[in-house]
TIFIDREN-35490 format. One record per residue (C-alpha): residue number from 1; y, z, x; residue in one letter. Coordinates in pm, whole numbers, plus 50000, padded with zeros to 5 digits. Each point is the difference from the previous one (the first is absolute). Layout:
<atoms>
NUM / Y / Z / X / A
...
</atoms>
This chain:
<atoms>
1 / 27518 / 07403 / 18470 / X
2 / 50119 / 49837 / 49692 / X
3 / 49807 / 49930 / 49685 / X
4 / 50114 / 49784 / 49744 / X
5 / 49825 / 50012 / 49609 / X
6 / 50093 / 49645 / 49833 / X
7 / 49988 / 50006 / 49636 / X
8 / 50112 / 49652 / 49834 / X
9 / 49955 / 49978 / 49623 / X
10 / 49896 / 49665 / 50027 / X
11 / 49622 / 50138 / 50172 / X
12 / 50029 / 50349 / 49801 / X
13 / 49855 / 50090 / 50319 / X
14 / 50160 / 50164 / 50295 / X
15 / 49948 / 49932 / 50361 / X
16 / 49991 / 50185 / 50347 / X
17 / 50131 / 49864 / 50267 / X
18 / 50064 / 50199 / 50388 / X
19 / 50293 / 49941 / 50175 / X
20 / 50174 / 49729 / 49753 / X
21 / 50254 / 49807 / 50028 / X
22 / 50340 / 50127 / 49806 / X
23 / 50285 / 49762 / 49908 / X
24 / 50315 / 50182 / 50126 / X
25 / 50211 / 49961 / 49692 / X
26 / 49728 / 50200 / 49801 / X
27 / 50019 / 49803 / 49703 / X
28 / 49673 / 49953 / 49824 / X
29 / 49851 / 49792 / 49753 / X
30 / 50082 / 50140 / 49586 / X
31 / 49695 / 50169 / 49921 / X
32 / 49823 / 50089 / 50361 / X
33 / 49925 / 50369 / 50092 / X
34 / 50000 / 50117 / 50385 / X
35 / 49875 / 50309 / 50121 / X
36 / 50091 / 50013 / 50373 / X
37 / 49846 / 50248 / 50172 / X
38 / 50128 / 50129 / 50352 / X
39 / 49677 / 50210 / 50177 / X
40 / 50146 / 50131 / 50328 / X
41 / 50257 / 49719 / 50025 / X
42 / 50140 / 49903 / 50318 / X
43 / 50388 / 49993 / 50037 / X
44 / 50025 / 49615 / 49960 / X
45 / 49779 / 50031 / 49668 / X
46 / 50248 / 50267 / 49853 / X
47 / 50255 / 49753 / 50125 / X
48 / 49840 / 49695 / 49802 / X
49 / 49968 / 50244 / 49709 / X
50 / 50294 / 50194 / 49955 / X
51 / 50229 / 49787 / 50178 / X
52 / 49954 / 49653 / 49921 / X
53 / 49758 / 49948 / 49693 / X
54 / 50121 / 50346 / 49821 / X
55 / 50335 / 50111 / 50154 / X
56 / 50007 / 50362 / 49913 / X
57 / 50304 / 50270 / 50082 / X
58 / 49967 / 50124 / 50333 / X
59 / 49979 / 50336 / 49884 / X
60 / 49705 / 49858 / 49758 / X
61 / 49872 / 49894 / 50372 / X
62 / 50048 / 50291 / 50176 / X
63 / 49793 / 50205 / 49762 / X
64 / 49708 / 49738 / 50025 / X
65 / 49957 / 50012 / 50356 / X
66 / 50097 / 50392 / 50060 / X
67 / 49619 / 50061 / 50088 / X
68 / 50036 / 49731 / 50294 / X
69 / 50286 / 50108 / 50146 / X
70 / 49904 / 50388 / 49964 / X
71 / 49669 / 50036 / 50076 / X
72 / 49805 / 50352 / 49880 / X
73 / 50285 / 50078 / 49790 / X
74 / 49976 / 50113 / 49646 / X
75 / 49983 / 49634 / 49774 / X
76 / 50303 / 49934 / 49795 / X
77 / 49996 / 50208 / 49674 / X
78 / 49898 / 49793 / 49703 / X
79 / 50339 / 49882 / 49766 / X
80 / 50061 / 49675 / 49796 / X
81 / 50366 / 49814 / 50068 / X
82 / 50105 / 49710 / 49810 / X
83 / 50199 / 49749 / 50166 / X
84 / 50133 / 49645 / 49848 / X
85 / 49738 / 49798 / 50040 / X
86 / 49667 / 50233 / 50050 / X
87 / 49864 / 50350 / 49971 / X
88 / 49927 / 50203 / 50282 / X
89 / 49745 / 50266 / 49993 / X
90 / 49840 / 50217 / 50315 / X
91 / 49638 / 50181 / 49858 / X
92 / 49810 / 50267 / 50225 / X
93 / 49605 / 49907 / 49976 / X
94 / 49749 / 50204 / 50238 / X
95 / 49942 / 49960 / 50327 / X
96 / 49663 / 49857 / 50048 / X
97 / 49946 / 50135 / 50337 / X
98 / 50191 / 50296 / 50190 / X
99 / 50071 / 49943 / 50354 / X
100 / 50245 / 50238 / 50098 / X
101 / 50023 / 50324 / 50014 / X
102 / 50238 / 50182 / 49766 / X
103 / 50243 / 50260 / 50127 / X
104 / 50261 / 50114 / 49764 / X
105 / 50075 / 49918 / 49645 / X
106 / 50091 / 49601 / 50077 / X
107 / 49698 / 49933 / 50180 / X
108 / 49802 / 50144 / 49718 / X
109 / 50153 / 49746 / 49747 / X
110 / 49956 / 49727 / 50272 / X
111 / 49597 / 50070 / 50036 / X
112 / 49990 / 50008 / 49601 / X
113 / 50139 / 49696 / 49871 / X
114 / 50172 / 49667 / 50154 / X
115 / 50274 / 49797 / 49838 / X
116 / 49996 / 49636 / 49720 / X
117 / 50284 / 49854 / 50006 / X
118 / 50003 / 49716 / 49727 / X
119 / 50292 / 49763 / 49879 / X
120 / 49934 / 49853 / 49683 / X
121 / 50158 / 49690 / 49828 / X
122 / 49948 / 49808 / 49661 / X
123 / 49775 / 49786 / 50248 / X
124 / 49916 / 50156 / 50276 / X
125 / 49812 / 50368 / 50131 / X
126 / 50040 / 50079 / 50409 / X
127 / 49821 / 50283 / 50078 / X
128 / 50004 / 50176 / 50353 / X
129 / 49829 / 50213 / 50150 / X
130 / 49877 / 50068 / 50363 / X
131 / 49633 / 50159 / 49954 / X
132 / 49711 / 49832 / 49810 / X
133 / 50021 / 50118 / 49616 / X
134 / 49693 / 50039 / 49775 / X
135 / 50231 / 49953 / 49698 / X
136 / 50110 / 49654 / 50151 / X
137 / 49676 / 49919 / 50060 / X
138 / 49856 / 50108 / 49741 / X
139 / 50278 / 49804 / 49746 / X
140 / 49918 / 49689 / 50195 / X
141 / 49672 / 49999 / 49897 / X
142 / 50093 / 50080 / 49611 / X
143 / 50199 / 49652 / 50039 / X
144 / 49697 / 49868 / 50137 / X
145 / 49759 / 50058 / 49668 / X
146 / 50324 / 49989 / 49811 / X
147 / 50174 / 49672 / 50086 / X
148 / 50187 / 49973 / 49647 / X
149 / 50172 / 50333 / 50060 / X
150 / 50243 / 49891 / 50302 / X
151 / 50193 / 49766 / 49749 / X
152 / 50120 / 50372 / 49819 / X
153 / 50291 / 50009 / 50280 / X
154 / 50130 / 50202 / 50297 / X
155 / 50033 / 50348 / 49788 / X
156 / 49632 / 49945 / 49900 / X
157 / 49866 / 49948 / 50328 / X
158 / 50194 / 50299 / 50110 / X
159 / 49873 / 50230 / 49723 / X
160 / 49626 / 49953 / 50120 / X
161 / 50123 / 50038 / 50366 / X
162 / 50135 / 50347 / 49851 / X
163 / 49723 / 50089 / 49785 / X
164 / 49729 / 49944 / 50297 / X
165 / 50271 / 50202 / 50254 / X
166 / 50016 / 50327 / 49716 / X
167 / 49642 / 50003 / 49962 / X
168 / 49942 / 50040 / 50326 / X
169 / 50117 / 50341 / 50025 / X
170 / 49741 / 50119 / 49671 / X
171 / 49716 / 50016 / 50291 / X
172 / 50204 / 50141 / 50285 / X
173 / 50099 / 50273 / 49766 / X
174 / 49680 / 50082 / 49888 / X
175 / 49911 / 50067 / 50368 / X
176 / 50246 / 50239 / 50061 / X
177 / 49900 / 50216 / 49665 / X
178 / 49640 / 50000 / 50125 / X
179 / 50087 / 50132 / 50353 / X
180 / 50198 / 50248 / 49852 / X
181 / 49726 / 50096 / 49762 / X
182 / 49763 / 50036 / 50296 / X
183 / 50240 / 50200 / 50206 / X
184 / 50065 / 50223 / 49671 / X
185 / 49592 / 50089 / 50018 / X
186 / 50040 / 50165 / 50331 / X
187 / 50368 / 50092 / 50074 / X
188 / 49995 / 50338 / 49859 / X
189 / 49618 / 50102 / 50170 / X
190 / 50060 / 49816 / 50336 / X
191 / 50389 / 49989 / 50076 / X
192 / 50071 / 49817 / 50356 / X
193 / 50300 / 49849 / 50196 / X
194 / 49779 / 49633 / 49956 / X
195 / 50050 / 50039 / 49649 / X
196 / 50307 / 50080 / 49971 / X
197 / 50097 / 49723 / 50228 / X
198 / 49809 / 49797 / 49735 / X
199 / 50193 / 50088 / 49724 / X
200 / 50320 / 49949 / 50173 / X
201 / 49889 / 49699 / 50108 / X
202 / 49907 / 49932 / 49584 / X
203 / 50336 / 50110 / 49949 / X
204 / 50222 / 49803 / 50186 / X
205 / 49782 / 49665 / 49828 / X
206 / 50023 / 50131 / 49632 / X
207 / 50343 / 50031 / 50062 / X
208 / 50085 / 49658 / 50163 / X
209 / 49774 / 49838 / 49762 / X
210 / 50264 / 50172 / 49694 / X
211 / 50298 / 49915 / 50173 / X
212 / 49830 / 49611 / 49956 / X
213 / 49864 / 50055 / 49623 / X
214 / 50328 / 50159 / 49856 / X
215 / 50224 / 49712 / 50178 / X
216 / 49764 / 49727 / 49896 / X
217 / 50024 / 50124 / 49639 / X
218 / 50397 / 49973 / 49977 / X
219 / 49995 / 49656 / 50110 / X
220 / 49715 / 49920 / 49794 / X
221 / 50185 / 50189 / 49710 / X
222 / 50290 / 49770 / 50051 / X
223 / 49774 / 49673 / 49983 / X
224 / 49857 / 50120 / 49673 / X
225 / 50309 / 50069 / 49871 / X
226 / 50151 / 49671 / 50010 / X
227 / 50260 / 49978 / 50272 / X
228 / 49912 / 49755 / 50153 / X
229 / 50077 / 49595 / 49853 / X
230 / 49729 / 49864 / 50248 / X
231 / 49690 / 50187 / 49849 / X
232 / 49917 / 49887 / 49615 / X
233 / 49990 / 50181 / 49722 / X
234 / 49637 / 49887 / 49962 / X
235 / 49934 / 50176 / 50334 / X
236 / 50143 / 50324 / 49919 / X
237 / 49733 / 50124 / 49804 / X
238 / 49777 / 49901 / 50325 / X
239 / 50246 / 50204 / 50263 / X
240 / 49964 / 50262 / 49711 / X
241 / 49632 / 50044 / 50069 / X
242 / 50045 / 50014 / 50330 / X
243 / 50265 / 50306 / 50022 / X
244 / 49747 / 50155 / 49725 / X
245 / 49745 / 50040 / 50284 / X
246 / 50258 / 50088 / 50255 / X
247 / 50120 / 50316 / 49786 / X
248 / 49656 / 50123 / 49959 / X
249 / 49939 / 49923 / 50352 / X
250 / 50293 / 50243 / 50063 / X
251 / 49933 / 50268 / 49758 / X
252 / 49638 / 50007 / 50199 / X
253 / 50161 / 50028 / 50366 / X
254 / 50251 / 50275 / 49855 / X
255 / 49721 / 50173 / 49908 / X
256 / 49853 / 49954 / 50350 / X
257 / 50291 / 50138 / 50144 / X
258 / 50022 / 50281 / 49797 / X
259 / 49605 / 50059 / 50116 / X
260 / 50043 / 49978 / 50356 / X
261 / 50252 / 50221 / 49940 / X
262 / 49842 / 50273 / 49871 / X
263 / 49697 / 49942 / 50188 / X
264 / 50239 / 50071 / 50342 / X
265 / 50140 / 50319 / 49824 / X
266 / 49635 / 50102 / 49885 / X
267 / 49898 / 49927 / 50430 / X
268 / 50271 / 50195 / 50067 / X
269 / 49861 / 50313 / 49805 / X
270 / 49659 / 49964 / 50074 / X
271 / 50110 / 50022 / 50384 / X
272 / 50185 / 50276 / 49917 / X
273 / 49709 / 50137 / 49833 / X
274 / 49799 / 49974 / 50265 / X
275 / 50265 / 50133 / 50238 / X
276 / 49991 / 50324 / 49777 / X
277 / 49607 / 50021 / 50045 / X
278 / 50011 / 49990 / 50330 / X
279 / 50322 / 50294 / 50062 / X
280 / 49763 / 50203 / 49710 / X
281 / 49717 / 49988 / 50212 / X
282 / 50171 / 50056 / 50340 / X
283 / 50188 / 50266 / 49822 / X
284 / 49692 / 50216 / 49831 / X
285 / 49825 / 49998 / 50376 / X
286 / 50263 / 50153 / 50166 / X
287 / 50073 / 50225 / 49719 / X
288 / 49652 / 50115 / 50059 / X
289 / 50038 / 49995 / 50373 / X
290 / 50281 / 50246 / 49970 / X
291 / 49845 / 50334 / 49929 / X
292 / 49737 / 49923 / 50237 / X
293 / 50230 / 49910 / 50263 / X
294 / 50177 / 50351 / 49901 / X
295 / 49673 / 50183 / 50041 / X
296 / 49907 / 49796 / 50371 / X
297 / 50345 / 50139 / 50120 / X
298 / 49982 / 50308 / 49854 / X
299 / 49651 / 50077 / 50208 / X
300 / 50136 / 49751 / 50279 / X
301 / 50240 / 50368 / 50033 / X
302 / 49882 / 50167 / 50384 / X
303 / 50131 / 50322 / 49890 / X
304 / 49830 / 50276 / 50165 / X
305 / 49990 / 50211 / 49677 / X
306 / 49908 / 49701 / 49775 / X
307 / 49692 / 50108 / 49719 / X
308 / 49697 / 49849 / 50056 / X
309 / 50081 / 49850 / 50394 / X
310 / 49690 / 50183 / 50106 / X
311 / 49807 / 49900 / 49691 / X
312 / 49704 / 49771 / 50089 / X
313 / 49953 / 49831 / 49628 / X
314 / 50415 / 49982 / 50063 / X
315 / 49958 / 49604 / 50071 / X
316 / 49743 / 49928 / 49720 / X
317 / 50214 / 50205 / 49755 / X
318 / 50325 / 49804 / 50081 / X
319 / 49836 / 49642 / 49937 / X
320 / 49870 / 50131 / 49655 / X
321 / 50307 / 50113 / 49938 / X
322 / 50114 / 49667 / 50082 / X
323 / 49713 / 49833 / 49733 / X
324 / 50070 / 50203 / 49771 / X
325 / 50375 / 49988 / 49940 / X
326 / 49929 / 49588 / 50051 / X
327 / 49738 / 50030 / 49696 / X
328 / 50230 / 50206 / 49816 / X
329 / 50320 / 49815 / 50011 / X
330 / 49767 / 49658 / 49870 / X
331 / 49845 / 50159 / 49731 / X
332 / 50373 / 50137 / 49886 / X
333 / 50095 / 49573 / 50057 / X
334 / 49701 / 49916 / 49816 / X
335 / 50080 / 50242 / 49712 / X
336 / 50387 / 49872 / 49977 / X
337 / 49852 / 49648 / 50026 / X
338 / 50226 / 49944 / 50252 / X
339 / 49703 / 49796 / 50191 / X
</atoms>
């Protein structure tokens, strides 16, 4: 589906307008803004889009629709190319919703995030996407309460597409910290293959999600630092506050990682811990076995000239035995504090 925003400086208002028509040559009148945006597009849409009203390299095109044509593959990595006439830039915001079911290091970046693609102009935004975005949505309804702002231009529009899409992750990542913080109240006392499937499982996200965060922030860094003819020098100081909360967003899920990581190696001596216990206490019962088992075969003997064979208390005098050397050899544990 295709979604056009209209904003003509003559209203100071801006427009929305499903499935619109687009003039072929792509010229526009001086002064109007267009956001196009491209929610789970058809192949004749991307062909309107990116062929017709907005040529765009092939290679430009091939990026765009690499989540169509490989399905549950990783999304593209995010990057920023300029080309002649517009900027191309491919973002990483959260999956909403999970459906699959991750095997392997790909998959796991796949269930965390999906892929933006946007191609900006001095008039024109086209954003794509194939799942339903909150920070779409959630821009869309800024422009809403905010008509005046869609008349700031393409880079503008894009910056609050950004800025929704970064904060995003600020909630997600809190999540994660407070799993880990409940896991860290009971991994050392109650070690168990379920949680340490957890935390691999907490793991493998933390780490996709960084792989996102510290990509994001290089192409943010290169927005911010002026690269780019296509986004103002006006709007810098806006991308600027943007890769601000992506940095600290990444400091936070480094430090997540380096949680979960101590929190396996802490599971993994707690179970070894507990290993110990147990080969301590199977070890002190047949330490204590031993003698007694010495003194059963000793008497277990049928030697005709044995002491005591004839010896009715014989059988009563064998099991104290027994007792006794038992008590002994825990009270000499006890006194070593070896129990």
């Amino acid at each position: 589906m295709i979604s056009l925003y209209r904003w003509q400086p003559g209203q100071g208002r801006g427009t929305w307008v499903d499935s619109p028509d687009l003039p072929t040559d792509g010229r526009l009148t001086k002064g109007e803004v267009w956001w196009l945006d491209l929610e789970n597009a058809s192949e004749e849409e991307e062909a309107l889009v990116f062929q017709k009203f907005l040529p765009v390299h092939p290679l430009t095109l091939e990026d765009v629709t690499h989540p169509r044509r490989e399905p549950g593959s990783a999304p593209h990595f995010p990057k920023a190319e300029e080309f002649a006439d517009y900027l191309f830039v491919i973002a990483n915001p959260l999956r909403p919703v999970c459906d699959m079911d991750p095997v392997g290091a790909q998959a796991d970046l796949a269930c965390a995030v999906v892929q933006l693609s946007a191609v900006l102009t001095h008039q024109v935004l086209i954003t794509h996407h194939y799942q339903v975005l909150p920070a779409i949505a959630n821009v869309k309804q800024f422009l809403l309460r905010h008509a005046e702002q869609g008349g700031r231009g393409p880079d503008y529009l894009f910056h609050l597409v950004l800025d929704n899409l970064v904060d995003e992750f600020a909630p997600e990542i809190d999540r994660l910290v407070l799993q880990l913080d409940e896991i860290e109240e009971v991994v050392f006392d109650r070690p168990s293959q379920q949680l340490l499937a957890d935390l691999i499982h907490l793991k493998r996200r933390v780490i996709a999600l960084r792989k996102t965060l510290i990509l994001m922030r290089e192409v943010l860094a290169r927005l911010t630092r002026g690269e780019f003819k296509l986004v103002e020098a006006r709007e810098i100081a806006y991308y600027r506050n943007v890769f601000d909360h992506l940095v600290r967003y990444t400091e936070l899920i480094e430090g997540a990682r380096e949680m979960v990581s101590d929190l396996m190696q802490t599971h993994l001596a707690a179970a070894s811990n507990k290993l110990n216990g147990i080969m301590k206490g199977l070890a002190l019962v047949s330490t204590v076995i031993l003698p007694m088992s010495l003194i059963a075969s000793v008497y277990g003997m049928n030697f005709k000239e044995m002491p005591e064979i004839e010896w009715k208390y014989g059988y009563p005098f064998a099991l104290g035995l027994m007792v006794l050397v038992a008590v002994v050899c825990v009270a000499v544990f006890f006194r070593k504090r070896w129990l």
